[in-house]
N, C-alpha and C positions, 0 to 999 in steps of 0.2 A: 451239482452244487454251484459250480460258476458258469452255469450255462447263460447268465446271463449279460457277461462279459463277453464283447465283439472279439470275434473268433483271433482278430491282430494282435489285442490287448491278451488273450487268454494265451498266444504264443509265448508271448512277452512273457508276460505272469511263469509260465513253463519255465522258461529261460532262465530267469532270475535265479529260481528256485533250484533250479537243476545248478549253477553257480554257487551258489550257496550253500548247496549239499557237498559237493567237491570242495569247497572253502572251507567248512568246519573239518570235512574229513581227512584235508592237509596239513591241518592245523594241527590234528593229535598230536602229543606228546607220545614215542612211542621207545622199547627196550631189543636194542641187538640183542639177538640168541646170544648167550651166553652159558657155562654151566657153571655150578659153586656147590659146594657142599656145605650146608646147618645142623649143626645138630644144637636141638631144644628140650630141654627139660624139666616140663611142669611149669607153672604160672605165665607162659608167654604164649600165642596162640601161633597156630603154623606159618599164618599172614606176616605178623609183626617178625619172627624169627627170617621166613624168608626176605624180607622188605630189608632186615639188619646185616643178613649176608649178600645182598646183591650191592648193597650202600659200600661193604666192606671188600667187595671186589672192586668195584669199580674204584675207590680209594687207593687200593694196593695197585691198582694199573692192569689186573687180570678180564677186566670187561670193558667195555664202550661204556661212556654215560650215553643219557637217553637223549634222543634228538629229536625232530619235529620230525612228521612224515615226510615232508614236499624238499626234504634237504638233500637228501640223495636223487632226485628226479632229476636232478641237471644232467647228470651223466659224469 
């Protein structure tokens, strides 16, 4: 499909892209392990109930909030 990009340019092209895939994937917003316990009963779905107790740990100080991937990569 780009074969008809000079073989320098199609490095390039590689490169950028290979950058860029690493770039969105540092980028994620991502969640420390953590554990909590929910309990849900009727009208709320299991997503929403978990999403309300992870909100509610981390609040209470018993988990991390969430951070980007690339934040612990320093060392």
């Amino acid at each position: 499909m780009i074969s008809w990009i000079a073989a320098d340019n199609r490095r390039l092209f590689l490169v950028v892209c290979a950058i860029a895939a690493l770039g969105l994937f540092s980028a994620q917003t991502v969640r420390p392990s953590c554990t909590y316990v929910v309990m849900s009963f009727g009208g709320e779905s299991q997503q929403e109930a978990a999403e309300r107790g992870y909100e509610a740990a981390v609040a209470a100080g018993d988990c991390a909030p969430p951070h980007v991937r690339w934040q612990f990569w320093r060392g």
